[in-house]
Backbone bond lengths (Angstrom), bond angles and torsions (degrees), N, CA, C in turn:
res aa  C-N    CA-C-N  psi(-1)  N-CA   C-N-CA  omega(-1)  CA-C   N-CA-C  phi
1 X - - - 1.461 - - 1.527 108.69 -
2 X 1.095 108.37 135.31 1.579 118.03 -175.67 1.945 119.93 -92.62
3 X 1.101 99.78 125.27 1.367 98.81 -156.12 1.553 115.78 -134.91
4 X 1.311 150.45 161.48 1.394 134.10 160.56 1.279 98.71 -102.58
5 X 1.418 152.36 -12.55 1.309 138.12 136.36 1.287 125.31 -96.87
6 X 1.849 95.61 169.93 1.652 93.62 -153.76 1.860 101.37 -70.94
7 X 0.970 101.01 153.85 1.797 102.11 167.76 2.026 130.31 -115.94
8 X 0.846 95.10 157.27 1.762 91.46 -170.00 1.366 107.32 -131.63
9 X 1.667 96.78 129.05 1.519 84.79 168.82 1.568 137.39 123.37
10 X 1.534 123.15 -146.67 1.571 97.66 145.81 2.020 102.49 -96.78
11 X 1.371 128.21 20.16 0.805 121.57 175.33 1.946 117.46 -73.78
12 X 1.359 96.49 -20.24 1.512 112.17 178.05 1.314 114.39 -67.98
13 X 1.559 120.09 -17.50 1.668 118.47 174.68 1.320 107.60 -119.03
14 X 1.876 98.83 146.89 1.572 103.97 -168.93 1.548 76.67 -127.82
15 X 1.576 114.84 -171.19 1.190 153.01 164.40 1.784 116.10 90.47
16 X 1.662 121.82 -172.98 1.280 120.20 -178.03 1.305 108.29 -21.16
17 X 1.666 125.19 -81.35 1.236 143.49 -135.41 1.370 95.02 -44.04
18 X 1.739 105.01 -54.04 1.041 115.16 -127.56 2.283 94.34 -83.76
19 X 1.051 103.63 -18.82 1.436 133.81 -178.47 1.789 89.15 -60.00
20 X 1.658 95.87 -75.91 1.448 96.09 -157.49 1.700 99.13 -53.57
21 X 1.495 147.71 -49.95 1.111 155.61 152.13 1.311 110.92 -18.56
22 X 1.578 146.41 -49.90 0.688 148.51 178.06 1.700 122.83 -68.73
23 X 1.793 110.37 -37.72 1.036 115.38 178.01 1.842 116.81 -88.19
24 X 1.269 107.50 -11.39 1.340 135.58 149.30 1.490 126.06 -34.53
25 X 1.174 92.98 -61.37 1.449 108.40 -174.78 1.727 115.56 -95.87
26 X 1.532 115.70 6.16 1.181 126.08 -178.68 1.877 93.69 -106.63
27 X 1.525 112.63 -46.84 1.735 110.12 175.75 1.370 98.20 -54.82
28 X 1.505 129.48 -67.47 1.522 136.18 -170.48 1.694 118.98 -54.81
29 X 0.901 99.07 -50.79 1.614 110.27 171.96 2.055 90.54 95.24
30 X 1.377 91.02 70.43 1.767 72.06 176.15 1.668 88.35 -139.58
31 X 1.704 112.42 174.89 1.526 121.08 -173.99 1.501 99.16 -110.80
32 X 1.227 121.00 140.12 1.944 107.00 176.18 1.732 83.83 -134.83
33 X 1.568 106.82 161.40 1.156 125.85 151.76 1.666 117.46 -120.48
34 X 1.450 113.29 124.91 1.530 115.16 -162.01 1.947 102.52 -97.22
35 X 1.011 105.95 114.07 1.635 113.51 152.97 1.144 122.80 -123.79
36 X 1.635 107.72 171.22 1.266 126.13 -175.20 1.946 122.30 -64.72
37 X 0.838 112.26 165.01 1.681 93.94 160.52 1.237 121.97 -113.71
38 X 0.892 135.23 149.97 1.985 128.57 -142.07 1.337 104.93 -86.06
39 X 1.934 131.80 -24.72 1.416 129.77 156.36 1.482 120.45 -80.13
40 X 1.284 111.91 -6.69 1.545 105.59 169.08 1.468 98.40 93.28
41 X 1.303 136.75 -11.38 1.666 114.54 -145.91 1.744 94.74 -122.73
42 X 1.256 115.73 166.55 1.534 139.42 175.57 1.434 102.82 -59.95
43 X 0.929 130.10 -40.53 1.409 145.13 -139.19 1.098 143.16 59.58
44 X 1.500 111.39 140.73 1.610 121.65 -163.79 1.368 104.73 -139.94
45 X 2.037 110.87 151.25 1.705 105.40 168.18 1.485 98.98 -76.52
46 X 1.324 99.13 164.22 1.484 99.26 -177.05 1.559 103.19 -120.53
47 X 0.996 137.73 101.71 1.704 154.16 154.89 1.621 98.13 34.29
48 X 1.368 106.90 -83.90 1.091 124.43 -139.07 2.289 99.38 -81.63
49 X 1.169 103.10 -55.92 1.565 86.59 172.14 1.381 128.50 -99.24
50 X 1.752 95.89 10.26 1.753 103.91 -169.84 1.223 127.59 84.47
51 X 1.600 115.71 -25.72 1.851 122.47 -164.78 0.815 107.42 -54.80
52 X 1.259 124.97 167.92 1.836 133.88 178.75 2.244 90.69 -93.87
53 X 1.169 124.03 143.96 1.686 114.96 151.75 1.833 102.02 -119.18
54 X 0.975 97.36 -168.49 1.867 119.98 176.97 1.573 93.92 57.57
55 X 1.102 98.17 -159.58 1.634 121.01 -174.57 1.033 112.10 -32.53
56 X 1.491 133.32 -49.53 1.474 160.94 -166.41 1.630 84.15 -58.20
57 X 1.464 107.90 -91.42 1.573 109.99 -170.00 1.776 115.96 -39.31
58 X 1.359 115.84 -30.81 1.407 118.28 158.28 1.102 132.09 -15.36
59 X 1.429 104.78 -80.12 1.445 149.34 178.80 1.320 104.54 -60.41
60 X 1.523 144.42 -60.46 1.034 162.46 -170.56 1.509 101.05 -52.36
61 X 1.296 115.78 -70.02 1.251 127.33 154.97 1.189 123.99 -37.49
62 X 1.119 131.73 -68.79 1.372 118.98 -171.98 1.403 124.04 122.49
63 X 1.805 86.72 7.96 1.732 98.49 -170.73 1.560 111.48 -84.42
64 X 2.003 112.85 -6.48 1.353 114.64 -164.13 1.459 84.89 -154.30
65 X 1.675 115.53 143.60 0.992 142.49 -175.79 1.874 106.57 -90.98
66 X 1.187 111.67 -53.67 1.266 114.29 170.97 1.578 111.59 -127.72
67 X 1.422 111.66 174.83 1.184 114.22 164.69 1.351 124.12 -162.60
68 X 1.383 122.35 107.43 1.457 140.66 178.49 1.320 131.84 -88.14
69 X 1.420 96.81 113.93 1.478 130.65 -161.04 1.597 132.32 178.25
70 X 1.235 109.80 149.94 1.787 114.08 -164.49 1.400 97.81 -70.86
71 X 1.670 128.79 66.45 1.135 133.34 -162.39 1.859 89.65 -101.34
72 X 1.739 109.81 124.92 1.383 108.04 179.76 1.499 110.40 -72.21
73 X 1.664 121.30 140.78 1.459 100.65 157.26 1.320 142.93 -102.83
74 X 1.165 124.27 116.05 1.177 154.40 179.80 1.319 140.31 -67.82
75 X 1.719 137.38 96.08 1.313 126.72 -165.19 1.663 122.52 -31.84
76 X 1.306 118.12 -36.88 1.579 134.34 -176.53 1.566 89.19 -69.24
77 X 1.358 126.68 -67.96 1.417 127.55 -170.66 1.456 130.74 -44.92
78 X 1.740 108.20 -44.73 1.075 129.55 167.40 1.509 134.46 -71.97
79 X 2.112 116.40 -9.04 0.882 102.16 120.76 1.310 167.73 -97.64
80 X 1.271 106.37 36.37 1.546 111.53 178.14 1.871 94.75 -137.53
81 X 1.096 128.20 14.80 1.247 97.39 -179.93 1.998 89.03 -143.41
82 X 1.364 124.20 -179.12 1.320 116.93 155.68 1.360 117.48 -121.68
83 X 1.625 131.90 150.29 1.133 140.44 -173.17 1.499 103.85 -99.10
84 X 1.285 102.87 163.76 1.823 117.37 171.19 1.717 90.98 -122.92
85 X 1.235 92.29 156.91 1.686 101.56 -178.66 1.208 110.21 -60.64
86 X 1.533 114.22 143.14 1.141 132.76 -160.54 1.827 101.15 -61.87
87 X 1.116 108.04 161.78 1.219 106.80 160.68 1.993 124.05 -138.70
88 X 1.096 89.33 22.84 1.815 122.12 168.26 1.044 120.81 -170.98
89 X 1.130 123.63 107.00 1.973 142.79 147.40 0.933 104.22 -39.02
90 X 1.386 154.99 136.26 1.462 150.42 61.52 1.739 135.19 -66.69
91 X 1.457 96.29 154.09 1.337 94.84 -150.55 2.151 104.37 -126.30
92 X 0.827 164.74 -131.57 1.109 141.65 32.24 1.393 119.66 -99.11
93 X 1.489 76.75 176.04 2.149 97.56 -144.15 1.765 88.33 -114.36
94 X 1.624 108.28 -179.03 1.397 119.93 168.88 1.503 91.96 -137.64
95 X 1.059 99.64 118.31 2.104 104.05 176.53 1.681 103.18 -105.45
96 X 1.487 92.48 130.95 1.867 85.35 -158.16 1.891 72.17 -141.80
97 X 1.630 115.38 149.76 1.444 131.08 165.66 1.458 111.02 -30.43
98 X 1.755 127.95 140.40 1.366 140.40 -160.30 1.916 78.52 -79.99
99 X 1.640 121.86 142.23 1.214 98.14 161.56 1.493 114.19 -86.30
100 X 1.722 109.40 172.29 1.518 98.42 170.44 1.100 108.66 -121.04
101 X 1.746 117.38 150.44 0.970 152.98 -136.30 1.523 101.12 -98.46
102 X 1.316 137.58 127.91 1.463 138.99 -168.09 1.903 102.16 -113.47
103 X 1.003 104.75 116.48 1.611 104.40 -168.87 1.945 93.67 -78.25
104 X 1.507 105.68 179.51 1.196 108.42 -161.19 2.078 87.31 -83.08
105 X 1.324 105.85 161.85 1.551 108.18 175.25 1.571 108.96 -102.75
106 X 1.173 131.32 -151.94 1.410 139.65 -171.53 1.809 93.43 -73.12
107 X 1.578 84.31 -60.45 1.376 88.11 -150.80 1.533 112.52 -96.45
108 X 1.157 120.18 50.07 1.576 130.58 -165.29 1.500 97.35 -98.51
109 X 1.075 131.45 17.59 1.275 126.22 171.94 1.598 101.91 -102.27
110 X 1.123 140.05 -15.39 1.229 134.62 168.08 1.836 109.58 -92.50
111 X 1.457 101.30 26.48 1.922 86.20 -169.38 1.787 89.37 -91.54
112 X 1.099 120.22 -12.74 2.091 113.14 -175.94 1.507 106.51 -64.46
113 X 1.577 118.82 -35.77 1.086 108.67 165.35 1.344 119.66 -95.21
114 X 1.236 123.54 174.44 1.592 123.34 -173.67 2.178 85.94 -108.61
115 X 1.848 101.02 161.11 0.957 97.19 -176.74 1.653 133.81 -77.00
116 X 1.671 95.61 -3.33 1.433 95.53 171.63 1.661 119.71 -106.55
117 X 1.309 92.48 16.09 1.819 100.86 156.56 1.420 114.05 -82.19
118 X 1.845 107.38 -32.35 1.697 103.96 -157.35 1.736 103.23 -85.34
119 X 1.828 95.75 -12.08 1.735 112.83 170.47 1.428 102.81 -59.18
120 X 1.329 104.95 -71.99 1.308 108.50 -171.46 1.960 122.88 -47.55
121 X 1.220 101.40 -37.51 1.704 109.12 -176.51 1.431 95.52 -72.03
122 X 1.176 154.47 -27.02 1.395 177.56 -117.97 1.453 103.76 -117.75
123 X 1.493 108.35 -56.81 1.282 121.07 -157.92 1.915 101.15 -107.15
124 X 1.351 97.02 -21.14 1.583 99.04 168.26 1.680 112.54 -70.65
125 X 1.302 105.50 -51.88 1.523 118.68 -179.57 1.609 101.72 -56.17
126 X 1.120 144.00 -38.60 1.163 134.19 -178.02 1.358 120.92 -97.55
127 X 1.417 116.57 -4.11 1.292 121.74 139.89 1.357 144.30 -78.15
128 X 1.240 123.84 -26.88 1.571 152.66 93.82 1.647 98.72 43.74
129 X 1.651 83.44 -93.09 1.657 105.41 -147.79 1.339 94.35 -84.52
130 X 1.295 132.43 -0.44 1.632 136.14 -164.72 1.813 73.66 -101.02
131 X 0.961 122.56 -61.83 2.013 129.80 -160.81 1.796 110.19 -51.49
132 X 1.370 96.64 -39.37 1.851 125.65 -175.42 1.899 90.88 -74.37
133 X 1.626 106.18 -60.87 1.854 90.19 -160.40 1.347 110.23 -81.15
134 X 1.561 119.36 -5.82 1.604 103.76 170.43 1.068 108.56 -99.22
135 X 1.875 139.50 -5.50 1.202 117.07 173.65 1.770 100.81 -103.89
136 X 0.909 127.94 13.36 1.435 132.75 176.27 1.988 95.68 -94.10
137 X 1.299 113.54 -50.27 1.474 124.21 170.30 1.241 117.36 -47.71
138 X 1.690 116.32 -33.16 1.491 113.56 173.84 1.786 122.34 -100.93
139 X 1.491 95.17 12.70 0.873 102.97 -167.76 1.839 106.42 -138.15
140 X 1.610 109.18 33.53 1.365 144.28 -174.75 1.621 98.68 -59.34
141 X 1.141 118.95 -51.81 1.136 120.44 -166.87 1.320 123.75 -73.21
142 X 1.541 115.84 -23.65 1.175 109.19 160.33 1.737 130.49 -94.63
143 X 1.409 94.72 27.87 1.610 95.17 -173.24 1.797 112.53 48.06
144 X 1.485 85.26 54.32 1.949 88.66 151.18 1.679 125.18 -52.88
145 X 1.206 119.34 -46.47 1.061 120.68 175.35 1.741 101.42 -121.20
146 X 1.686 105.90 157.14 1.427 113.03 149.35 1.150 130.52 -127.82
147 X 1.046 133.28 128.35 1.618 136.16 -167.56 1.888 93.60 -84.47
148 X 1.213 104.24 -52.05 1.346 103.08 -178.64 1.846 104.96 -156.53
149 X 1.861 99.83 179.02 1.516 83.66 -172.90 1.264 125.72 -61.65
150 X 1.969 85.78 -31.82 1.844 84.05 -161.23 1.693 113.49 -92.27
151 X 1.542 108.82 20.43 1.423 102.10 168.25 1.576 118.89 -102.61
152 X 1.294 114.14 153.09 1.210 111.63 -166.33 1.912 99.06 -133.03
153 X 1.020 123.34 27.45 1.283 128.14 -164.46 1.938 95.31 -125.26
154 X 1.161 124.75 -168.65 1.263 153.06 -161.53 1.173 124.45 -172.46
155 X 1.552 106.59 132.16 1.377 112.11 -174.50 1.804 101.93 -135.83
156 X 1.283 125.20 -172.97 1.800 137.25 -176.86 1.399 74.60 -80.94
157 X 1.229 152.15 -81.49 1.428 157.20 -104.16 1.351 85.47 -60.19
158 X 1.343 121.11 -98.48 1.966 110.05 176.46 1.012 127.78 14.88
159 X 1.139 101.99 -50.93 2.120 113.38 -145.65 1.369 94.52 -90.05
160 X 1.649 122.35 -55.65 1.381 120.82 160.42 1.040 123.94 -39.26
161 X 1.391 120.44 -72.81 1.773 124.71 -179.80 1.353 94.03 -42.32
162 X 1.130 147.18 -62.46 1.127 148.61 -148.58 1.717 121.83 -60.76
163 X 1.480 87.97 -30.37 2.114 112.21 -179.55 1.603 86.97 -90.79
164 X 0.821 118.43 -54.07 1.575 132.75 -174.97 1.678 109.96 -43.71
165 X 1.044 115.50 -41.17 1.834 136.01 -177.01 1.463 98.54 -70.69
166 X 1.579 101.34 -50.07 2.181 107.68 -165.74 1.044 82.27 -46.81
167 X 1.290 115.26 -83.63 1.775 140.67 -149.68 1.085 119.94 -45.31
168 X 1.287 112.51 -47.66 2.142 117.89 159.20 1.140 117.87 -74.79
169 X 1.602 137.48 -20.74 1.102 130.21 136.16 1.443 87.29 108.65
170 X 1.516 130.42 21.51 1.261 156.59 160.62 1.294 117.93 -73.47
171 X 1.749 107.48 138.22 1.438 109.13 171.82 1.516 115.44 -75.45
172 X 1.320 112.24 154.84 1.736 102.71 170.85 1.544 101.83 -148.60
173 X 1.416 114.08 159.64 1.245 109.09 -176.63 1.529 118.90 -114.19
174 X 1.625 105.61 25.72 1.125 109.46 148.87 1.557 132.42 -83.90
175 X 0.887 129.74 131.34 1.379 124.71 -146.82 1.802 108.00 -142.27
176 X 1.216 116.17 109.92 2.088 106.92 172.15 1.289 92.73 -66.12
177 X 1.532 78.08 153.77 1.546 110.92 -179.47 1.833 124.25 -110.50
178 X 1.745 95.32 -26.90 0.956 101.88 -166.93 1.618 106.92 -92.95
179 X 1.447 114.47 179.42 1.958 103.65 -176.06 2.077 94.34 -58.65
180 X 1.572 84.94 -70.14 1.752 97.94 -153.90 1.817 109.18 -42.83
181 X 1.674 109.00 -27.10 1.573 96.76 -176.67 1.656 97.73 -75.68
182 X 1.617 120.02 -35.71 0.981 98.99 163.95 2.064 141.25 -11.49
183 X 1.381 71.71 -97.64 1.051 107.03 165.40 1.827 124.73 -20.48
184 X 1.131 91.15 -40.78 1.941 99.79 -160.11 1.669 66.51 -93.75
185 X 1.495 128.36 -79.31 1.612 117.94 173.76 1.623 123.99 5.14
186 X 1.511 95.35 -72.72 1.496 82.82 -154.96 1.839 105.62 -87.48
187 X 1.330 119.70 16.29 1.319 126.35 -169.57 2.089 91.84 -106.31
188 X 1.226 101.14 -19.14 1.612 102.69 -177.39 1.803 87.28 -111.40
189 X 1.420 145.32 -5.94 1.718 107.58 138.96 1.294 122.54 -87.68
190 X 1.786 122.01 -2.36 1.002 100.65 149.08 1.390 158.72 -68.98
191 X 1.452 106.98 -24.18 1.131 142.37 -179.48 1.824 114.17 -56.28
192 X 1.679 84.31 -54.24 1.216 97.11 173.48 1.836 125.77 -69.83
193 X 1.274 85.22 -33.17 1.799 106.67 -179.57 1.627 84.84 -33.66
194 X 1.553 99.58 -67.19 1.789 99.93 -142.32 1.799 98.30 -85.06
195 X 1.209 138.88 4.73 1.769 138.82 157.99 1.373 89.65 -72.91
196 X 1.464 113.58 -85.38 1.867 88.16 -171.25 1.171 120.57 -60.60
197 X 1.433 157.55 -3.51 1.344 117.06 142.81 0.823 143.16 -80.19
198 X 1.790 107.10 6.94 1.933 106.79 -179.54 1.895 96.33 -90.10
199 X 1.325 101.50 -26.91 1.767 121.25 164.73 1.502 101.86 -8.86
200 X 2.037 85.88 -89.26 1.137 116.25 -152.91 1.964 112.44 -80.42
201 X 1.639 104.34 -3.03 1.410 88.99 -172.93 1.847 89.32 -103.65
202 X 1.447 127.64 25.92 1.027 113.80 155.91 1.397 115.43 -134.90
203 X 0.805 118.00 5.03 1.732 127.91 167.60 1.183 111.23 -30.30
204 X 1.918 97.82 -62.64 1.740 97.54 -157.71 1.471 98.06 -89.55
205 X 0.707 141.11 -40.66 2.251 125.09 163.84 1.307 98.27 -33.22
206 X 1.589 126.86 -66.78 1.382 102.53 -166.07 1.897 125.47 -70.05
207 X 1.055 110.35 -3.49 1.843 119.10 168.32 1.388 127.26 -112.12
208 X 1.652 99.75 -25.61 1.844 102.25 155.85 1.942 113.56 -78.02
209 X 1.042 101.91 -73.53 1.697 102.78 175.77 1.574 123.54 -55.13
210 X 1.945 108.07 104.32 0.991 96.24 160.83 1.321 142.72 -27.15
211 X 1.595 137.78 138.28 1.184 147.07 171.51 2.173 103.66 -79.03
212 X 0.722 138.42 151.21 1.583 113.01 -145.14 2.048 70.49 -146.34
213 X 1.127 131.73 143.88 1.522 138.04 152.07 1.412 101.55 -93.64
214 X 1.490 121.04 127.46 1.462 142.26 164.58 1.674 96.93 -52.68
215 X 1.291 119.75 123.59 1.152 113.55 166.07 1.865 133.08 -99.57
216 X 2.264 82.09 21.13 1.430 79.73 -164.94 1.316 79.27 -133.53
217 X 1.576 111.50 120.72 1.692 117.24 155.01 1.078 137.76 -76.72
């Protein structure tokens, strides 16, 4: 504290600390005498023998009841000593560009699959209904499929509608009759069973949850 006469005491320190300490001891009703600490420092462990010095070793000791100062708190600190609530935050930060936000596009409903899955389902489905109308075709005679009662003929139309039904996940009332169309049938709604639900259990993350650009390369 700066003075044109000499001063003694805790009269020799001015500022916050010494304020909040002062008004401290007027709520509490207690008497303090304020000194220095003989290394000057906050306190730190020190590497090599572990000891606590500055304020810390103070306290530890037993040579000081309190001690007021912009002392940070610290997991190492806090076990051996106790804090009173802070009375200044500081922080540091990393301030890096806001990212920007990419809204959904037309066609963002196909982003759950990748594009050589929607190849592949593409090229399954039309292998499919090619597998269904030539073994349903060789197998004419037993009315693999029926369009209706009174037809007794066969056409592709079936076999499509039929890949067409898996994939939309639609009933249809075309139906095989025989084992093998069976068969190739119910192995192509399974197939499909499990594409639309890996579909549909990622759809909505990819059109509810922003897509976010990293703004740090």
């Amino acid at each position: 504290k700066k003075s044109d006469k000499p001063l003694y005491g805790n009269d020799r320190f001015e500022g916050y600390c010494i304020d909040l300490l002062r008004e401290l001891s007027t709520i509490l009703g207690f008497s303090y005498e304020i000194r220095l600490v003989e290394d000057g420092k906050y306190g730190a462990q020190e590497d090599a023998s572990g000891q606590w010095n500055g304020m810390v070793r103070e306290l530890i000791d037993h040579k000081a009841d309190l001690a007021v100062a912009p002392l940070a708190i610290t997991y190492v600190r806090e076990k051996v000593i106790d804090f009173s609530k802070p009375f200044m935050t500081l922080g540091i930060s990393i301030l890096y560009r806001k990212p920007n936000g990419t809204n959904p596009g037309v066609f963002s409903f196909l982003n759950p699959l990748s594009p050589d899955i929607w190849m592949y389902i593409l090229l399954a489905y039309l292998g499919v209904s090619c597998v269904l109308f030539v073994i349903a075709s060789l197998q004419s005679i037993h009315s693999s499929f029926s369009l209706a009662p009174s037809t007794s003929y066969f056409s592709s139309t079936p076999a499509w509608a039929l890949s067409q039904a898996a994939v939309l996940q639609e009933s249809s009332e075309l139906m095989p009759k025989a084992l093998s169309t069976r068969i190739v049938g119910g192995i192509w709604w399974f197939f499909t069973l499990i594409i639309i639900s890996s579909y549909t259990a990622n759809l909505a993350a990819f059109l509810t949850v922003e897509r976010m650009e990293s703004p740090i390369d």
